[in-house]
C-alpha positions, 0 to 999 in steps of 0.5 A: 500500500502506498503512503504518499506525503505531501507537505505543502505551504498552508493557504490551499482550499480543501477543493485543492488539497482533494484535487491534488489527492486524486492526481496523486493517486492516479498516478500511483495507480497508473505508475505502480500497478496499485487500485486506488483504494490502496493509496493513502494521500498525506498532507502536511500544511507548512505555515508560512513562518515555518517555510525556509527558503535559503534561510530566509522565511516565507513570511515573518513569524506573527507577532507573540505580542 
């Protein structure tokens, strides 16, 4: 059974999150000879402060105030 993890930046709606699961999952069927139903789709949503590119973040971390 395939276990396939995505992690993601936060902010996509769920209509694209189930989109992209079903994309995932096609694949796998198609690519690796397994039915569907053994296809598990993970998503990790990475907040935009937690996402690092060349050290810097995606966004500044909120304020803790």
């Amino acid at each position: 059974m395939p276990i396939l993890h995505a992690h993601i930046l936060a902010g996509r709606t769920q209509e694209q999150q189930q989109a992209f699961a079903r994309a995932v999952t096609d694949a796998a069927t198609t690519h690796l000879g397994v039915p569907a139903t053994a296809v598990r789709v993970l998503i990790h949503e990475i907040p935009p402060a937690q996402w690092y590119t060349a050290g810097e973040p995606k966004a500044p971390p909120a304020d803790m105030g």
